[in-house]
C-alpha angles and dihedrals in degrees: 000000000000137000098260096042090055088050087055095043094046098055088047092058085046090060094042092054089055105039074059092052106043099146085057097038095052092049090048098042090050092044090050103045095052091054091046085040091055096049095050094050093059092036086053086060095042091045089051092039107032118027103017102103113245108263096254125100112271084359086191090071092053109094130174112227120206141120128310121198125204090260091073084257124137123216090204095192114078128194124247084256101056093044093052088046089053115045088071096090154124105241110038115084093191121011121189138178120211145167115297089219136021111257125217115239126180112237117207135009128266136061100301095049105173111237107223123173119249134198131211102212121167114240092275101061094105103045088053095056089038098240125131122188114264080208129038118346132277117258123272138230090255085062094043098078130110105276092015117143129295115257150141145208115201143207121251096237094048079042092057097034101031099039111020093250092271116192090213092056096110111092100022142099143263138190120249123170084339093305131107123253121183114221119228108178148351123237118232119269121270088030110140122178124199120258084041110247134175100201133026116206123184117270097216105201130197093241085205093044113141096194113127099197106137093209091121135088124216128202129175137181118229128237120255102275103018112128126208094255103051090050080057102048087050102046081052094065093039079057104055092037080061087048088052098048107037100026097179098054100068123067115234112283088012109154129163132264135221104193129176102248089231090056089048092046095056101034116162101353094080091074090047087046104049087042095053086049089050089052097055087037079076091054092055087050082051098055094042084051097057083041088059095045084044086053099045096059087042082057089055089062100043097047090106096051091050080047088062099038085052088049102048090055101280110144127234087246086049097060090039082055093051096045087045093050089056090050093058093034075058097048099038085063090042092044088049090049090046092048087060093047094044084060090049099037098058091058091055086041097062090054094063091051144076110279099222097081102156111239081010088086129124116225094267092047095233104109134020117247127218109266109227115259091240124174102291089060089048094051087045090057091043090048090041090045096051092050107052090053091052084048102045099036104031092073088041089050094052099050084048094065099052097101135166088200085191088059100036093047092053081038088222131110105012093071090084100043087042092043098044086048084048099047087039088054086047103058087047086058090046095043076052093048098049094052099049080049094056088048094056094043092051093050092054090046096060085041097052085046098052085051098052093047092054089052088063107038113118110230088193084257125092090229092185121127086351104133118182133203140184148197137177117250093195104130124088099263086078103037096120127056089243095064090038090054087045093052084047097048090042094043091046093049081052098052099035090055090065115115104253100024119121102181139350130192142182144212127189137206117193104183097156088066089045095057085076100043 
């Protein structure tokens, strides 16, 4: 018989043996695929947030630039100073200063206006995240000036709800916060900034501002050939030039950081991430291990038929490959079920979470979205599934084929050796079980306890029953602070005269006004 004939046969006798065994089969299958299902919910998060390349062309070359402290800390917001001491270099090819968060705008008159959110970004915004308008043109540094014109570029999906996708849309206006913006492009479809915007206006920084407010990100690409190092070593020495010549608007031990945006983008989460995937990594090594005490007292029943298949001219391989085959056929079902539930579970996962996962946020950055199960998580499942049914069913089919074919044929005085080398092979699965138990029991204590801890920290504030709220004061009705204080009194009688209220407050940030100062 060939190669390719035994396989065949081999995988039709598996399925024999289990349509024989459903009862078996249907416990091993379901142990195997939420362990498998586990794994690929949480892989499907590390993959979206942590090895998928940042949608940008040549994402390596794209760096955050912002502060770095002695304590190994980074400040990731920069002042207009700093940023127009700094684009004069050696190693960006584009620099650009933007907004540090995405601000909400009202589009369109009338009673019903439709809140989008916008984004300031400095002229070289695009360059630096290599996207270009499939419609229109971007705006230039001649319009990014204070007092320059008002215009906008927009996103391909806010171009095809919001506006209808109208062909005519370049070159004319629309309303935001009641005021007329002229819009210049359309970005290509499938663009996405972060923070998510709708709509990028100009920043339109005071080059000679003296204003020292760190409310601004920066981000740069670098040039072909620059490494990473050398940006670093030259944005060093632009630093302490700064220090040198304006003393009292660096802290104390103040440099200056070159970060891979993805890096940045991610910040603390990857550690989080890859020790949560580790953790569940030890359920799947439960499960394989209760699929390998199921198989070896599978293997107890079959030893006679093993017996038989050894006499008439079977190796001892051959009966290890069949055995083997059985195993994978197990954890391929058990890999395809878990894929499902992967797709179902991560859903159910990110509602248990924090909502700020970084490259997991919706448009409006208020919940994170279910990232797609794309081929790497496939590949992961298949990988995932392969190996489990090597590792589960490698140490039982072995056993297996360990055969005194006198003694297994007259069914007689092999059943205590077998059965003393298979109990003792199943208190070494269950001595395996019950650490990676404890493991797991001792990391969600300390996590139940850290939790608990931070529940009843005192942050020096009584947070009960306190609710907060925002909105964006961008348009021209509140461009001054006396419209602005007006807007607040009247919004706070408002509030305090709710039945139930006891006191309301407000606090204000007006960065768009800062930007002139």
């Amino acid at each position: 018989m060939s190669g390719m004939g035994t396989f065949t046969f081999d995988i039709r006798y598996a399925f024999r043996m289990l349509a024989r065994n459903p009862g078996f089969a249907a416990i091993a299958i379901l142990a195997l695929a939420l362990g498998i299902g586990v794994n690929t919910a949480i892989f499907t998060v590390v993959n979206a947030v942590l090895l998928q390349p940042l949608p940008y062309p040549e994402p390596d070359r794209v760096v955050q630039v912002d502060r770095q402290f002695p304590d190994g800390g980074r400040g990731n917001s920069i002042s207009i100073p700093k940023f127009m001491a700094w684009k004069d270099n050696h190693v960006f090819q584009s620099m650009t200063l933007y907004g540090f968060g995405a601000s909400g705008m009202n589009l369109g008159a009338g009673d019903r206006p439709e809140e989008v959110k916008t984004l300031q970004v400095s002229s070289g915004f695009f360059q630096v995240f290599g996207v270009g308008p499939s419609m229109g043109r971007a705006f230039t540094q001649s319009e990014d000036v204070p007092d320059g014109p008002a215009v906008a570029v927009l996103t391909h999906e806010m171009w095809q709800a919001r506006l209808g996708g109208d062909p005519r849309i370049i070159g004319r206006p629309v309303l935001l916060n009641g005021q007329p913006y002229t819009v210049l492009g359309v970005l290509p479809k499938g663009f996405h900034s972060e923070p998510q915007s709708e709509v990028f206006l100009p920043l339109q920084a005071d080059p000679h501002s003296t204003n020292q407010g760190h409310y601004l990100n920066v981000a740069a690409r670098l040039k072909p050939g620059v490494t990473l190092s050398a940006a670093r070593a030259e944005m060093k020495i632009a630093g302490e030039r700064f220090r040198k010549e304006n003393p009292k608007w660096m802290d104390k031990g103040e440099s200056v950081a070159v970060t891979p945006m993805r890096e940045a983008t991610v910040g603390d989460i990857k550690t989080a991430l890859l020790v949560l995937l580790g953790a569940v990594g030890f359920v799947l090594l439960i499960a394989c291990a209760n699929v390998a005490n199921l198989l070896l007292a599978r293997a107890a029943a079959r030893q006679r038929e093993m017996a038989v298949r050894a006499a008439v001219g079977a190796g001892r391989w051959r009966v290890v490959r069949q055995l083997l085959t059985e195993s994978v056929l197990l954890a391929g079902i058990g890999g395809a079920l878990g894929y499902a539930l992967g797709s179902w579970g991560v859903r159910a996962l990110l509602l248990l979470v924090p909502a700020n996962i970084p490259r997991l946020m919706d448009a409006d950055g208020v919940r994170a979205v279910a990232p797609p199960l794309d081929w790497r998580v496939a590949a992961f499942t298949l990988a995932a599934a392969l190996l489990t049914g090597v590792l589960f069913g490698l140490i039982p089919a072995l056993q297996a084929s360990k055969l005194d074919l006198v003694s297994a044929l007259k069914e007689a005085g092999n059943r205590s050796g077998t059965s003393r080398r298979q109990n003792r092979l199943r208190s070494s699965l269950v001595v395996a079980e019950v650490a990676l138990a404890l493991v797991l029991v001792a990391g969600a204590a300390l996590l139940i306890r850290t939790f608990v801890g931070l529940s009843n920290a005192q942050p020096g504030i009584d947070p009960h029953n306190v609710l907060t709220m925002a909105t964006s004061l961008t348009s021209g009705a509140y461009s001054t602070t006396g419209k602005i204080d007006a807007f607040t009194t009247d919004t706070l009688r408002r509030i305090e005269g709710v039945p139930g209220v006891e006191a309301a407050a407000t606090a204000v940030f007006t960065a768009r006004n800062r930007l002139r100062n």
